[in-house]
C-alpha positions in Angstrom: -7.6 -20.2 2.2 -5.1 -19.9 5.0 -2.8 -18.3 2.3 -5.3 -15.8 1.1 -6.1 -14.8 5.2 -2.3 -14.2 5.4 -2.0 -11.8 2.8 -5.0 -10.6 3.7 -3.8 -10.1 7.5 -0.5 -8.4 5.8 -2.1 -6.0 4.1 -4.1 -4.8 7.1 -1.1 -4.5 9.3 1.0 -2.5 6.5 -2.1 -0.3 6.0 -2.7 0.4 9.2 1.1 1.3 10.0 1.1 5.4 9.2 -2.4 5.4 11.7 -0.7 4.3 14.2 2.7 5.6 14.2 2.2 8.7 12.7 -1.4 10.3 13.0 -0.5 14.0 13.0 1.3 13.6 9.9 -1.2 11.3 7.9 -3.7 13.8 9.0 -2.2 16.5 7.3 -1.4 14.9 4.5 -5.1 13.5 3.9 -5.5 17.0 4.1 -3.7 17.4 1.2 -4.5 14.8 -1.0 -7.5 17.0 -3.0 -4.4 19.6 -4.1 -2.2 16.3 -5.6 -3.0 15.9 -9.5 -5.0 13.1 -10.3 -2.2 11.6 -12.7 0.0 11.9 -10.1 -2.4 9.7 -7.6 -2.5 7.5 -10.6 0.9 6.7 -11.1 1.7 6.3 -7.5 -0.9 3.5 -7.7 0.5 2.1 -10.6 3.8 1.8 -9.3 2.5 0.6 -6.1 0.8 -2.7 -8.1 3.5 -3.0 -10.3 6.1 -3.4 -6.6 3.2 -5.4 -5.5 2.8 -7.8 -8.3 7.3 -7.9 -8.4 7.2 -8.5 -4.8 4.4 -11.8 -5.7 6.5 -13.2 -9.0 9.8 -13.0 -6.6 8.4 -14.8 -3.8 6.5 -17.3 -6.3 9.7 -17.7 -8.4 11.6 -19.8 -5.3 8.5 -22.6 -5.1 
């Protein structure tokens, strides 16, 4: 459970990173988001699990 709170704590801090160093920017590119293509918001999401699931087997891989 300590594990799971980890990456849970992880994820919170990496998410919350552009709202707190750049809020003017992530503003206006919320802003912007509805104009993006929905295949393109889809394949950003894709490659963002497949780095995320990488980033997992490399760091399970060493144990």
């Amino acid at each position: 459970m300590s594990y799971f709170l980890s990456v849970v704590g992880l994820v919170l801090i990496i998410e919350g990173l552009p709202y707190f160093a750049f809020p003017e920017k992530f503003k206006r590119m919320i802003k912007n988001i509805p104009d993006v293509p929905d295949i393109v918001l889809r394949l950003f999401g894709f490659v963002a699990m497949g780095l995320g699931l990488l980033c997992i087997y490399i760091s399970r891989a060493g144990e």
